[in-house]
PyMOL Python script that loads the backbone (N, CA, C, O; Angstrom):
from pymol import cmd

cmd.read_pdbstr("""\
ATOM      1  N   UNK A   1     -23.421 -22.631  -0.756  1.00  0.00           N
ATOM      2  CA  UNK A   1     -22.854 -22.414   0.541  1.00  0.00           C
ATOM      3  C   UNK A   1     -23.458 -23.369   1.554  1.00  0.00           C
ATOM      4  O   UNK A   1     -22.692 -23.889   2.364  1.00  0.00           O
ATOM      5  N   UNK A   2     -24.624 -23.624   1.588  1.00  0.00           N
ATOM      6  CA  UNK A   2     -25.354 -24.568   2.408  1.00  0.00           C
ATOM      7  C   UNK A   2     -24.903 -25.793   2.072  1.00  0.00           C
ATOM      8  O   UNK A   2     -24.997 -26.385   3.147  1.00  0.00           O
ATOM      9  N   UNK A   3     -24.422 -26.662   1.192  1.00  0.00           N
ATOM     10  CA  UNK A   3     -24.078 -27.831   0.694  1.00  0.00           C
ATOM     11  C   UNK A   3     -22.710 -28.119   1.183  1.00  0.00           C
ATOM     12  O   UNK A   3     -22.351 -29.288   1.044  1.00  0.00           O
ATOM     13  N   UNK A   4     -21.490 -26.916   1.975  1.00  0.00           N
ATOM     14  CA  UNK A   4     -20.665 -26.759   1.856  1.00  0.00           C
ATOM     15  C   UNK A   4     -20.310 -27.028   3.555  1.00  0.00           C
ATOM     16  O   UNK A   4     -19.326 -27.609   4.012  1.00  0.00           O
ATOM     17  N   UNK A   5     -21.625 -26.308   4.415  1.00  0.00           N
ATOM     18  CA  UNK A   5     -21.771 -26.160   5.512  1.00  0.00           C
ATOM     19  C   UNK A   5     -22.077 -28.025   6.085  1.00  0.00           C
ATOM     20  O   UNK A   5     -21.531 -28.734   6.930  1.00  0.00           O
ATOM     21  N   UNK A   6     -22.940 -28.188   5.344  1.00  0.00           N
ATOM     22  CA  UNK A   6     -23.648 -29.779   5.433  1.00  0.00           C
ATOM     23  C   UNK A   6     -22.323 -31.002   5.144  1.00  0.00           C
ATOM     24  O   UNK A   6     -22.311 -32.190   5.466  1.00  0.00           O
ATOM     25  N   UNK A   7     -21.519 -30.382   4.592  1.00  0.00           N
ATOM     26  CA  UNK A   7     -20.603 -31.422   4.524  1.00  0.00           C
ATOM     27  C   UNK A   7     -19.389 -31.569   5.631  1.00  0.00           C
ATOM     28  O   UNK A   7     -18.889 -32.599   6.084  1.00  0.00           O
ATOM     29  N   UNK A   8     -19.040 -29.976   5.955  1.00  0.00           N
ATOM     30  CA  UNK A   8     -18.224 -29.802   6.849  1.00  0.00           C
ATOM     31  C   UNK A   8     -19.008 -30.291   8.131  1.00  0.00           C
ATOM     32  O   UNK A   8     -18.157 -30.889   8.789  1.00  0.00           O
ATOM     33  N   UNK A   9     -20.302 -30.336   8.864  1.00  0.00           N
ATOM     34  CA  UNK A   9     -20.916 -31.166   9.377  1.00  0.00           C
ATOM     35  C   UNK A   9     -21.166 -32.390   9.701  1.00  0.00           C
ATOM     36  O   UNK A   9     -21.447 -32.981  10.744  1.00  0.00           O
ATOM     37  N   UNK A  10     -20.979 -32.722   8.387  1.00  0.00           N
ATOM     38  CA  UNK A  10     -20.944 -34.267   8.653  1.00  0.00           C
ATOM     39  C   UNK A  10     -19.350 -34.879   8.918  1.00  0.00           C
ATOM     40  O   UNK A  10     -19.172 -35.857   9.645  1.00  0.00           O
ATOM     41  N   UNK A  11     -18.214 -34.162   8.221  1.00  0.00           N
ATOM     42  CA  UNK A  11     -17.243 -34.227   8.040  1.00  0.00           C
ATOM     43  C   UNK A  11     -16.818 -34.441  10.043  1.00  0.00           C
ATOM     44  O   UNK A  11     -16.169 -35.299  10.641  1.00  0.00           O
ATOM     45  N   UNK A  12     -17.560 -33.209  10.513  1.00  0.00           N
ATOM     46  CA  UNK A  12     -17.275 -33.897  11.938  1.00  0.00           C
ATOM     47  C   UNK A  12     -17.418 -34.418  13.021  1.00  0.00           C
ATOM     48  O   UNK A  12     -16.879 -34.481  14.126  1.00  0.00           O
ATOM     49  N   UNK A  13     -18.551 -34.907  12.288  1.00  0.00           N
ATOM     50  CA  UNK A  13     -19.609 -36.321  13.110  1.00  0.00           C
ATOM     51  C   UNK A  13     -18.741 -37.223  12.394  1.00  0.00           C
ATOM     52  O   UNK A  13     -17.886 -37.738  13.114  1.00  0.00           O
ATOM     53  N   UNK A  14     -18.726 -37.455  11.553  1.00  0.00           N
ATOM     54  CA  UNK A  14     -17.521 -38.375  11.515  1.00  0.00           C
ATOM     55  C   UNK A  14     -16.082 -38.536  11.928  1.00  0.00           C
ATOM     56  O   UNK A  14     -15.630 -39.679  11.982  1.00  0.00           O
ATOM     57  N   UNK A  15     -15.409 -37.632  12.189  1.00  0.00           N
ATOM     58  CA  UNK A  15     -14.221 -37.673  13.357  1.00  0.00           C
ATOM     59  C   UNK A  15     -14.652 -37.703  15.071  1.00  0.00           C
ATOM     60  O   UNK A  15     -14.087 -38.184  16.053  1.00  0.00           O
ATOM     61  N   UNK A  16     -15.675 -37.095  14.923  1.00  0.00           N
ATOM     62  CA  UNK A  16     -16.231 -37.282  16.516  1.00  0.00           C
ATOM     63  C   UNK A  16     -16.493 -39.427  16.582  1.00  0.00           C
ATOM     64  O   UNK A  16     -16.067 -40.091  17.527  1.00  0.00           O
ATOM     65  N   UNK A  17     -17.083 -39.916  15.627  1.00  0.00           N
ATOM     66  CA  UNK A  17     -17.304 -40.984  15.608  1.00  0.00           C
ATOM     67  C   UNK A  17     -16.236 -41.783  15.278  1.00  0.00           C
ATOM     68  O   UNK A  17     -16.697 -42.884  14.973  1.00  0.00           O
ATOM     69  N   UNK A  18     -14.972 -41.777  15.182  1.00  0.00           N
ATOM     70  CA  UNK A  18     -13.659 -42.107  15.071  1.00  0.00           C
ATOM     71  C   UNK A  18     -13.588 -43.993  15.694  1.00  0.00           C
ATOM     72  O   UNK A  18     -12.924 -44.964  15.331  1.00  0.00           O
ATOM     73  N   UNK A  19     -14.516 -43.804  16.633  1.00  0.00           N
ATOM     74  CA  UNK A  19     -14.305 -44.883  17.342  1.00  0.00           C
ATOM     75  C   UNK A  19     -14.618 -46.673  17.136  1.00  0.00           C
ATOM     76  O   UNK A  19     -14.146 -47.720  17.581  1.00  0.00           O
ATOM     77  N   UNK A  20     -15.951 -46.162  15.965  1.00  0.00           N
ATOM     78  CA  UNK A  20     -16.675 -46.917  15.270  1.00  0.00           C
ATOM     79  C   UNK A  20     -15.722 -47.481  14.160  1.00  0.00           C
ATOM     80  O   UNK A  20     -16.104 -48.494  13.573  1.00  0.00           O
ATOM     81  N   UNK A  21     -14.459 -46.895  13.798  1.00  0.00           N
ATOM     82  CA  UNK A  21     -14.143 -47.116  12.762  1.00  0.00           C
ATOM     83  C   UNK A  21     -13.134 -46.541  12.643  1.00  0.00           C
ATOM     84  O   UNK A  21     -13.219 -45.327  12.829  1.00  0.00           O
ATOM     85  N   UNK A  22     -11.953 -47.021  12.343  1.00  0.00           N
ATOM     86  CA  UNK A  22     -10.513 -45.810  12.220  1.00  0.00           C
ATOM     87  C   UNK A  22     -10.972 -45.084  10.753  1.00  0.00           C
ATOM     88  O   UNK A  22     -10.963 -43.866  10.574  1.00  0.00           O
ATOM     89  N   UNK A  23     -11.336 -46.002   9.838  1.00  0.00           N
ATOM     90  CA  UNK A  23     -11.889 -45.368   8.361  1.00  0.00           C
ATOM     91  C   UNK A  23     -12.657 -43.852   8.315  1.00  0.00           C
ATOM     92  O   UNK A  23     -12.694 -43.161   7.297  1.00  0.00           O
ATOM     93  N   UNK A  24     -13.233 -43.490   9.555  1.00  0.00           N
ATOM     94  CA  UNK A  24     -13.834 -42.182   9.575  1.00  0.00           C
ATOM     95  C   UNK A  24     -13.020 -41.320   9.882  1.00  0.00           C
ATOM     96  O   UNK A  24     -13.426 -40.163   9.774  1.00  0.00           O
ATOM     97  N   UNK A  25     -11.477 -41.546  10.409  1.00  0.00           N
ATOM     98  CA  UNK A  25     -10.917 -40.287  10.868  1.00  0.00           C
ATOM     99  C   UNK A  25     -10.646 -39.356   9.535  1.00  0.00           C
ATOM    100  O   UNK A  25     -10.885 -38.151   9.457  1.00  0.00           O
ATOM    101  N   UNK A  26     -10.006 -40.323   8.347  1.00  0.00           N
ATOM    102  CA  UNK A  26      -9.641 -39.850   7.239  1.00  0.00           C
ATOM    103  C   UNK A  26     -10.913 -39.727   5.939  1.00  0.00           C
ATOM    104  O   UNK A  26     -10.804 -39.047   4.919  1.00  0.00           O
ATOM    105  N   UNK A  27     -12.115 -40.599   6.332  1.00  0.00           N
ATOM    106  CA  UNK A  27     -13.287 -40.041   5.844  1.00  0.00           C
ATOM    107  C   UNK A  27     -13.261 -38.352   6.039  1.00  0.00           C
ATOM    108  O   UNK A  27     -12.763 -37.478   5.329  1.00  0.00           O
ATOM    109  N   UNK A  28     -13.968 -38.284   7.236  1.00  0.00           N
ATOM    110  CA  UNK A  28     -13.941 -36.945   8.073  1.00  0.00           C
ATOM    111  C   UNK A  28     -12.866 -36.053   8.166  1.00  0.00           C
ATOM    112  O   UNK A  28     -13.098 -35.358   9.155  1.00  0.00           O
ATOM    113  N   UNK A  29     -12.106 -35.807   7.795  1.00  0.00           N
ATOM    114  CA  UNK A  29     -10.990 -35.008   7.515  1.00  0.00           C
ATOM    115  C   UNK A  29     -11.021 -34.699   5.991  1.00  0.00           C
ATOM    116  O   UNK A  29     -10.649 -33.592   5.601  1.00  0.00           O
ATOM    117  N   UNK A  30     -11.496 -35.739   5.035  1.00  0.00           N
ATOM    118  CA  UNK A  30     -11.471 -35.467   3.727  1.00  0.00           C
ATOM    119  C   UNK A  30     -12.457 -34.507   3.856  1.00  0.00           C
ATOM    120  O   UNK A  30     -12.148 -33.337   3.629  1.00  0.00           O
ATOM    121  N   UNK A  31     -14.031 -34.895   4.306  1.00  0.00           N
ATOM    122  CA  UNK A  31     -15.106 -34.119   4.050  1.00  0.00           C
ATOM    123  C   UNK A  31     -15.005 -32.664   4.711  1.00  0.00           C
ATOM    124  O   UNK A  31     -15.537 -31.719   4.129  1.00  0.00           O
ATOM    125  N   UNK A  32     -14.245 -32.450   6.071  1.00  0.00           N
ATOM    126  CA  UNK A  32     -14.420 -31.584   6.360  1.00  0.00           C
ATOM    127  C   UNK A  32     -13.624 -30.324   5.330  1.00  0.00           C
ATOM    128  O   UNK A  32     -13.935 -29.134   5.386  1.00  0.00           O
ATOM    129  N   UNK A  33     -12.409 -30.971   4.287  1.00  0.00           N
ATOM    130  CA  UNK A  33     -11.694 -30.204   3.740  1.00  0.00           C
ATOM    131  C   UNK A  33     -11.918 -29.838   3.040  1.00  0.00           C
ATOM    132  O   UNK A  33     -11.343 -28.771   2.829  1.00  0.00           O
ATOM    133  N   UNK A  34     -13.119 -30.384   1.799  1.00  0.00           N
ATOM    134  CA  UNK A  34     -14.261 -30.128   1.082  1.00  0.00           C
ATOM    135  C   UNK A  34     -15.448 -29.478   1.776  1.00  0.00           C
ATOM    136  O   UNK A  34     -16.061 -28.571   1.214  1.00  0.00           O
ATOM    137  N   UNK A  35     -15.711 -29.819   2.713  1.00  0.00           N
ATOM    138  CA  UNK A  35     -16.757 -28.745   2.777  1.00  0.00           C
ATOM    139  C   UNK A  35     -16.158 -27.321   3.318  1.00  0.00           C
ATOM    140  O   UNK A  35     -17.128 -26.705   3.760  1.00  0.00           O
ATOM    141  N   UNK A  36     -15.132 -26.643   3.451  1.00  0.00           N
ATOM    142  CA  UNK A  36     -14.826 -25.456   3.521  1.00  0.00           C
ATOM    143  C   UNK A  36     -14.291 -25.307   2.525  1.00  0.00           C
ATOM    144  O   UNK A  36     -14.194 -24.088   2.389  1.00  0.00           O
ATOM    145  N   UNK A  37     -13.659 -26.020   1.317  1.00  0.00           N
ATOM    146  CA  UNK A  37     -13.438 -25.296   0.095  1.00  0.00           C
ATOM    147  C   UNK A  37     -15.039 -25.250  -1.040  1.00  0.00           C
ATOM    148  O   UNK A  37     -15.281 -24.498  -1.983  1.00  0.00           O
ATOM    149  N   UNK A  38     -15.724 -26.170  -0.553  1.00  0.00           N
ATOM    150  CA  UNK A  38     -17.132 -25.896  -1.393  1.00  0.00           C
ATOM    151  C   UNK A  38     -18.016 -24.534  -0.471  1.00  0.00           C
ATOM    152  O   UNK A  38     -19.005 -24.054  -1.024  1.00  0.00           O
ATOM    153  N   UNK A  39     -17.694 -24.121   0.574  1.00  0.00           N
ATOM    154  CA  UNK A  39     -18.301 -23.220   1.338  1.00  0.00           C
ATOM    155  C   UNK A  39     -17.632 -21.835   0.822  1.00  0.00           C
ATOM    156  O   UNK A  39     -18.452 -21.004   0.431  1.00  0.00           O
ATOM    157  N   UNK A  40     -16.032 -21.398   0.752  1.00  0.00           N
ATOM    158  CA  UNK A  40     -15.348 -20.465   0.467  1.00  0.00           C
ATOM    159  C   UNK A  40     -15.208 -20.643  -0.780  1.00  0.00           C
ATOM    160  O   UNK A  40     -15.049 -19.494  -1.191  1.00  0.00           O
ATOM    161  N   UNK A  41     -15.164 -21.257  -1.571  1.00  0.00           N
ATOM    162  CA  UNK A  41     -15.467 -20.745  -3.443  1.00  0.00           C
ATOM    163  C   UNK A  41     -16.027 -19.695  -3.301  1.00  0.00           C
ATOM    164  O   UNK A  41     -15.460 -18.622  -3.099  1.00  0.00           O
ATOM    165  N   UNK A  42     -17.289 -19.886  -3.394  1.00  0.00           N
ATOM    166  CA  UNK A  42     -18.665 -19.041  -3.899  1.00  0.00           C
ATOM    167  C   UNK A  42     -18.290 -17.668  -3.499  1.00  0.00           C
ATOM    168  O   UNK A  42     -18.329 -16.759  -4.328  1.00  0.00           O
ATOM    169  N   UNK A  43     -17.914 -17.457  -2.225  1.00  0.00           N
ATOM    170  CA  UNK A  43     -17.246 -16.289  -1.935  1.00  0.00           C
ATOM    171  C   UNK A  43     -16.413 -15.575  -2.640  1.00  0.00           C
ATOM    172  O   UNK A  43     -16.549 -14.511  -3.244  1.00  0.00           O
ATOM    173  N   UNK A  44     -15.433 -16.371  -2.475  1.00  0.00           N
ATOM    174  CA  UNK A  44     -13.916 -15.368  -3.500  1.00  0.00           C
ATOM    175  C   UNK A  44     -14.579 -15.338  -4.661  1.00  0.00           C
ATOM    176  O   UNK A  44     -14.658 -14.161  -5.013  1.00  0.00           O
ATOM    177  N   UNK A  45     -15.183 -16.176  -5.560  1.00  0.00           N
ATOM    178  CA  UNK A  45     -15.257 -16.277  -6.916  1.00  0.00           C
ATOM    179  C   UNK A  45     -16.181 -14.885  -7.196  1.00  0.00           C
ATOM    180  O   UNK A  45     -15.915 -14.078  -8.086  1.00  0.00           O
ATOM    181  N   UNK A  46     -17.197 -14.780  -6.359  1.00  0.00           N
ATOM    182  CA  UNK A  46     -18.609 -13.508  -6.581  1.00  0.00           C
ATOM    183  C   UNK A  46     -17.783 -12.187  -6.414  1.00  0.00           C
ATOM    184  O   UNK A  46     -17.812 -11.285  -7.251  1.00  0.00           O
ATOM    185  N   UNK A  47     -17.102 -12.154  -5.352  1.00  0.00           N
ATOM    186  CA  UNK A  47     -16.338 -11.029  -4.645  1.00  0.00           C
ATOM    187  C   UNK A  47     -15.173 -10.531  -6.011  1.00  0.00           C
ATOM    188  O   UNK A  47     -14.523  -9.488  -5.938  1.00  0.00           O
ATOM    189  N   UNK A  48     -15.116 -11.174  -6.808  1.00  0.00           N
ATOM    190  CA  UNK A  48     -14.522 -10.446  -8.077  1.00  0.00           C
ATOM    191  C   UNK A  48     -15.153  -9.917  -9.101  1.00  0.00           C
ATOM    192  O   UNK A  48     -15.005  -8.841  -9.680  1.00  0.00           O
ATOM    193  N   UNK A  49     -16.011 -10.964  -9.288  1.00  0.00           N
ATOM    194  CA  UNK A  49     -17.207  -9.930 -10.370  1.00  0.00           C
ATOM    195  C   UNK A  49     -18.093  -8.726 -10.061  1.00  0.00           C
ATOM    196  O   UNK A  49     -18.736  -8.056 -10.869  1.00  0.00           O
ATOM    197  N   UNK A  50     -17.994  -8.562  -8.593  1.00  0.00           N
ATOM    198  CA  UNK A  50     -18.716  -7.511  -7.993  1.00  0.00           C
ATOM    199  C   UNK A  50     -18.256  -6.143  -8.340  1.00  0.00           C
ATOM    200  O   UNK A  50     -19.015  -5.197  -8.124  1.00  0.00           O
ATOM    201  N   UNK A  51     -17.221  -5.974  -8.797  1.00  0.00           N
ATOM    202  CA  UNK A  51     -16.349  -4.522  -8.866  1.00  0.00           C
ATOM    203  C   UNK A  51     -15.361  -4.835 -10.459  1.00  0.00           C
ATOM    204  O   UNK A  51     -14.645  -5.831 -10.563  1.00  0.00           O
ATOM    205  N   UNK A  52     -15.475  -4.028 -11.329  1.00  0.00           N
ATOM    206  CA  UNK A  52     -14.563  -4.198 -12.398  1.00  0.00           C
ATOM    207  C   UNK A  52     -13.427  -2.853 -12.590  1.00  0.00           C
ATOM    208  O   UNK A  52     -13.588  -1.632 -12.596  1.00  0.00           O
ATOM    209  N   UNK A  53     -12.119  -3.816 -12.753  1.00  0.00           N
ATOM    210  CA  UNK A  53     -10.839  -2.372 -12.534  1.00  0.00           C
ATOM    211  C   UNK A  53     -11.393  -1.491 -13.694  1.00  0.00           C
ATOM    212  O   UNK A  53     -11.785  -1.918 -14.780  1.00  0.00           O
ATOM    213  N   UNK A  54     -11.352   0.297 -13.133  1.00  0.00           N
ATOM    214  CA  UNK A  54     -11.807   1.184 -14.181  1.00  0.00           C
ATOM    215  C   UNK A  54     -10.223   1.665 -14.538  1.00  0.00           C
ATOM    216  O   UNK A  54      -9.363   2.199 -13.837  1.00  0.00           O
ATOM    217  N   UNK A  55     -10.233   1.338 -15.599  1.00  0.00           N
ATOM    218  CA  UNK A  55      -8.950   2.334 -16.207  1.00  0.00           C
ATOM    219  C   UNK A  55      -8.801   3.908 -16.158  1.00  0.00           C
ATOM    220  O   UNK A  55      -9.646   4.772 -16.392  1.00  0.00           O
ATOM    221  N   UNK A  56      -7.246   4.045 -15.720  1.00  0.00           N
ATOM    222  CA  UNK A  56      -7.445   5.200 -15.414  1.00  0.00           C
ATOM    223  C   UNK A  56      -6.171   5.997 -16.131  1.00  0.00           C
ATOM    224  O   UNK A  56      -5.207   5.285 -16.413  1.00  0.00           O
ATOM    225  N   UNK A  57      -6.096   7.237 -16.408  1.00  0.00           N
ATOM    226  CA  UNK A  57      -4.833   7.587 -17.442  1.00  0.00           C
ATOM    227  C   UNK A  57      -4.821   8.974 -16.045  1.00  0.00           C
ATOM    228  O   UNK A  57      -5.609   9.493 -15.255  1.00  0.00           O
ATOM    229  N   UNK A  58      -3.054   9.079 -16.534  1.00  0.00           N
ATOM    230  CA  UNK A  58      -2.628  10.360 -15.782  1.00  0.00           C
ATOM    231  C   UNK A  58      -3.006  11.580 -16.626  1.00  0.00           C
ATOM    232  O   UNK A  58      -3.488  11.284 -17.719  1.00  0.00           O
ATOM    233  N   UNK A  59      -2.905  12.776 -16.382  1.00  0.00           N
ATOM    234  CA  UNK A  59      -3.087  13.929 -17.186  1.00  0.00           C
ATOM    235  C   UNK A  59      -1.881  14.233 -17.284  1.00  0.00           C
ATOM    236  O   UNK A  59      -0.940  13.876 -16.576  1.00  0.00           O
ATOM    237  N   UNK A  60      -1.901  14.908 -18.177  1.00  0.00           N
ATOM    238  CA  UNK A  60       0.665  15.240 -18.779  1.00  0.00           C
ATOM    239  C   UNK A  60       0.717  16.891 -18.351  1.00  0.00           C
ATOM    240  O   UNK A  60       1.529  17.640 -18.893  1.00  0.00           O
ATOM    241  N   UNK A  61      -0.701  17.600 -16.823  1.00  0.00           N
ATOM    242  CA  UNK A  61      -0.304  18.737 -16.634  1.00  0.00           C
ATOM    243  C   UNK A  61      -0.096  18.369 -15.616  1.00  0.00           C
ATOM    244  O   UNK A  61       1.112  18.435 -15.387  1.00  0.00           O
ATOM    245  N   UNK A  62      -0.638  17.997 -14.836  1.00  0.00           N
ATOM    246  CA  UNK A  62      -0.789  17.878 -13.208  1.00  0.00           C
ATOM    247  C   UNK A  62      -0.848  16.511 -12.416  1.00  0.00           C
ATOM    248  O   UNK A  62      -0.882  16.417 -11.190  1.00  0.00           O
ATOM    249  N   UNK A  63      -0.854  15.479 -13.312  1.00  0.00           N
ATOM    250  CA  UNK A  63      -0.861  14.270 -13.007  1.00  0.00           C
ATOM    251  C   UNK A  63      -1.962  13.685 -12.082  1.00  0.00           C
ATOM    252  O   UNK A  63      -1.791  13.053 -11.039  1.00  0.00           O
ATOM    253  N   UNK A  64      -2.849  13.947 -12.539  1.00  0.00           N
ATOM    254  CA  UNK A  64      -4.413  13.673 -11.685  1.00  0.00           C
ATOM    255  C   UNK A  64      -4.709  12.213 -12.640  1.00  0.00           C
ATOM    256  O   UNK A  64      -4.605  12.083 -13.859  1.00  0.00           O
ATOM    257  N   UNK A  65      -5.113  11.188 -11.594  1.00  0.00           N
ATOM    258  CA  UNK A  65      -5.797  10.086 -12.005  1.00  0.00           C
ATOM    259  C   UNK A  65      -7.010  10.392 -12.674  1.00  0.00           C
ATOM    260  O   UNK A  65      -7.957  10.763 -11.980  1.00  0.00           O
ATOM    261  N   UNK A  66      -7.142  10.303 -13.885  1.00  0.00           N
ATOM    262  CA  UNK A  66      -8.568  10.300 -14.811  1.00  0.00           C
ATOM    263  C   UNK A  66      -9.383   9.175 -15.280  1.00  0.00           C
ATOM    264  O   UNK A  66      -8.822   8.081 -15.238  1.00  0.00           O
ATOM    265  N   UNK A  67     -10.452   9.206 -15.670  1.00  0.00           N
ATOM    266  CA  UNK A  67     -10.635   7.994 -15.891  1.00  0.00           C
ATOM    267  C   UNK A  67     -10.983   8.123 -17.280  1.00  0.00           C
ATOM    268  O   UNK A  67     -11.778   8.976 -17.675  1.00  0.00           O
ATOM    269  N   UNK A  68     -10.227   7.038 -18.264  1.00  0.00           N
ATOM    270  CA  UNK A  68     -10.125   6.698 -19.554  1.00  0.00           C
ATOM    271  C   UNK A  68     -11.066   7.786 -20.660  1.00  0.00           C
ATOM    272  O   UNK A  68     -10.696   8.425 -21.645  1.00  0.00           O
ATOM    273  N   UNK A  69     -12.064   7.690 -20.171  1.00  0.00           N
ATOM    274  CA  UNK A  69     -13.055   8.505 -21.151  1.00  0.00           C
ATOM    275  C   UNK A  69     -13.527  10.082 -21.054  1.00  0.00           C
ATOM    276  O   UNK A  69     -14.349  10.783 -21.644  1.00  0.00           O
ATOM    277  N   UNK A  70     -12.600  10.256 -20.034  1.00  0.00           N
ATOM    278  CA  UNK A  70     -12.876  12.008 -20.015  1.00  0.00           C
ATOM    279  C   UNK A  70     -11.965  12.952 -21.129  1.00  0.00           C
ATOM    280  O   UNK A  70     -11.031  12.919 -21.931  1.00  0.00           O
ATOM    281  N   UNK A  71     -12.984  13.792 -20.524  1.00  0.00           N
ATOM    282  CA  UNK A  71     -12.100  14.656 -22.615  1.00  0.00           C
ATOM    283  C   UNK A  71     -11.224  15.989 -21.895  1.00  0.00           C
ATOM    284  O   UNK A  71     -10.162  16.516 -22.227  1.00  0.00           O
ATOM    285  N   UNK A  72     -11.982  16.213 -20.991  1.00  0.00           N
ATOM    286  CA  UNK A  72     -10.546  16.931 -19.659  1.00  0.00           C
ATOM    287  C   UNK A  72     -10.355  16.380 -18.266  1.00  0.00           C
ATOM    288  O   UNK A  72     -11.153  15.694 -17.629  1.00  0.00           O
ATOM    289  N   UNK A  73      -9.124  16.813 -17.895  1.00  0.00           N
ATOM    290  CA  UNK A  73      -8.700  16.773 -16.291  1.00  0.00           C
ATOM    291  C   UNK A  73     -10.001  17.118 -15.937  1.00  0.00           C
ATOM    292  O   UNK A  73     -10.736  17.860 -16.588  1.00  0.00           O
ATOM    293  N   UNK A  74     -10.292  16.513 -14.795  1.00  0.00           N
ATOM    294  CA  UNK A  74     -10.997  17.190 -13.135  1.00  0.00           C
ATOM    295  C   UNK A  74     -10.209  17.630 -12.473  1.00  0.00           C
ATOM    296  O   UNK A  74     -10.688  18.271 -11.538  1.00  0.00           O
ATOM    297  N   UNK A  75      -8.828  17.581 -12.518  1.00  0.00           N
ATOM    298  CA  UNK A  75      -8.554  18.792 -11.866  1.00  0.00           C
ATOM    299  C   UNK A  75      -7.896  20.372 -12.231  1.00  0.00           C
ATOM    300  O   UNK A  75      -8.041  21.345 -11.491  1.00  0.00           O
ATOM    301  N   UNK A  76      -7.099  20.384 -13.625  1.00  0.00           N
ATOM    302  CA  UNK A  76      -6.922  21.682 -13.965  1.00  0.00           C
ATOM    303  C   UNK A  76      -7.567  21.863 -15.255  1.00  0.00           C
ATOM    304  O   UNK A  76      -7.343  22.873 -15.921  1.00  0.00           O
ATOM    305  N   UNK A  77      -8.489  20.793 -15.714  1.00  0.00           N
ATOM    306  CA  UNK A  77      -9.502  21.319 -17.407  1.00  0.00           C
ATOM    307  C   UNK A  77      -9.011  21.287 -17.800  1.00  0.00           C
ATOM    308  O   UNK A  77      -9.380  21.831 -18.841  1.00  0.00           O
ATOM    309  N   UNK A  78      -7.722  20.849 -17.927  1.00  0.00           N
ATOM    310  CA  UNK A  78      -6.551  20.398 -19.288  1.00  0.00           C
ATOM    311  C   UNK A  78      -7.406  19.390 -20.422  1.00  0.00           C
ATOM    312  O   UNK A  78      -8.416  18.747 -20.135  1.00  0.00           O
ATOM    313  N   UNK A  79      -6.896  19.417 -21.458  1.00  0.00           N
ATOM    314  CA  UNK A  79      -7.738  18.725 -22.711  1.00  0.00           C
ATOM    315  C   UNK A  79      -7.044  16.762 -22.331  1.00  0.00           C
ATOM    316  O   UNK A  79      -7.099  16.727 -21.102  1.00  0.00           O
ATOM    317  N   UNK A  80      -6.795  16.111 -22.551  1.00  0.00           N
ATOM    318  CA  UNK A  80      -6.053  14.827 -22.194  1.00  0.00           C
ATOM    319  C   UNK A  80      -6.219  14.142 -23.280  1.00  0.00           C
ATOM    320  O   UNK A  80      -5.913  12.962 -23.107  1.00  0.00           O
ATOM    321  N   UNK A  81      -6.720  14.481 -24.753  1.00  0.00           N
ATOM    322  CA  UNK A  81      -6.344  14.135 -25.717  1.00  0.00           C
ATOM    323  C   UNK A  81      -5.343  14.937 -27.050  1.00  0.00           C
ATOM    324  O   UNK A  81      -5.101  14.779 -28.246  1.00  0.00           O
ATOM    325  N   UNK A  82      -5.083  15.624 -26.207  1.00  0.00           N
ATOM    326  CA  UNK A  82      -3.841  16.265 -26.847  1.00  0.00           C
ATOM    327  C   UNK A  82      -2.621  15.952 -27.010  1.00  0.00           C
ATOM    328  O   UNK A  82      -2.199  15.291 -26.061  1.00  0.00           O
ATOM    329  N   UNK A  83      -1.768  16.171 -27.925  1.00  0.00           N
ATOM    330  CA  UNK A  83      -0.580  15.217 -28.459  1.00  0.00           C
ATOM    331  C   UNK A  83       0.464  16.574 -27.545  1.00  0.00           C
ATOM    332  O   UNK A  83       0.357  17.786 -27.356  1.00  0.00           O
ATOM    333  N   UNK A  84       1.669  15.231 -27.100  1.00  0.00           N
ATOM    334  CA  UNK A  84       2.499  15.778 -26.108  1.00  0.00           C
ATOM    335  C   UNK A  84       3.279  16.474 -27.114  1.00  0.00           C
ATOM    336  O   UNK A  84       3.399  16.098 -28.280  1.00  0.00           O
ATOM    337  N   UNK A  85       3.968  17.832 -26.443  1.00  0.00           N
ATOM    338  CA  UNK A  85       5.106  18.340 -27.311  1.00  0.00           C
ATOM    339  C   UNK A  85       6.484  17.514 -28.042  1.00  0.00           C
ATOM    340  O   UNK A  85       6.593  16.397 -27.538  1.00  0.00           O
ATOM    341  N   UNK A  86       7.384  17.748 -28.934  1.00  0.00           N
ATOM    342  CA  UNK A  86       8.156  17.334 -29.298  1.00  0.00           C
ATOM    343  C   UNK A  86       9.099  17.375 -28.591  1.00  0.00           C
ATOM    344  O   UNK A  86       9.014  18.295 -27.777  1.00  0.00           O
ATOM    345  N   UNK A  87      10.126  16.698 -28.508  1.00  0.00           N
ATOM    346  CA  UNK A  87      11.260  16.675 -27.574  1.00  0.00           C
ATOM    347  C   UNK A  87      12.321  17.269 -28.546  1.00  0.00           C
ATOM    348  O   UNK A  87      13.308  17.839 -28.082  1.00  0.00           O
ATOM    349  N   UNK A  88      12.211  17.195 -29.327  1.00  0.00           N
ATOM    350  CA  UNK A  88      13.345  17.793 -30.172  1.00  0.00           C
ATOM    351  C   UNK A  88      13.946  19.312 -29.679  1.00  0.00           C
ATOM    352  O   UNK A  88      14.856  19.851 -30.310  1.00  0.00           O
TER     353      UNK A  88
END
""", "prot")
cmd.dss("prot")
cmd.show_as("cartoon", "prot")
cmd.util.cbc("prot")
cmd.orient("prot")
């Protein structure tokens, strides 16, 4: 993130310095566009591994969100590995 900040920095000392050189406007516009995508990576990328989706199954009494490995509902103690009736 600091490497990201340092570039977008320089990125606009070099458009501020435009004058020295038309070559810095599009220097400085490159860098500044890199240094906010090297600054916002690190972000989005962490911000996903932080939390993993828990699977979740309905119950076939009451339809309560469960989560995968329970052996009853939390909410009416229904069993949730029980085989549904026949339709026949």
């Amino acid at each position: 993130m600091g490497f990201g900040v340092a570039m977008i920095l320089f990125g606009v000392v070099l458009l501020v310095s435009w004058g020295q050189n038309p070559f810095y406007i599009v220097a400085g516009f490159f860098l500044l566009v890199l240094g906010m995508a090297a600054f916002v990576t690190p972000l989005s990328i962490f911000s996903r591994w932080d939390s993993f989706p828990v699977p979740k199954v309905r119950c076939r009494h009451c339809a309560t969100l469960n989560y995968e490995t329970t052996a009853r509902c939390r909410n009416c103690g229904a069993n949730m590995f029980e085989r549904a009736a026949p339709l026949s």
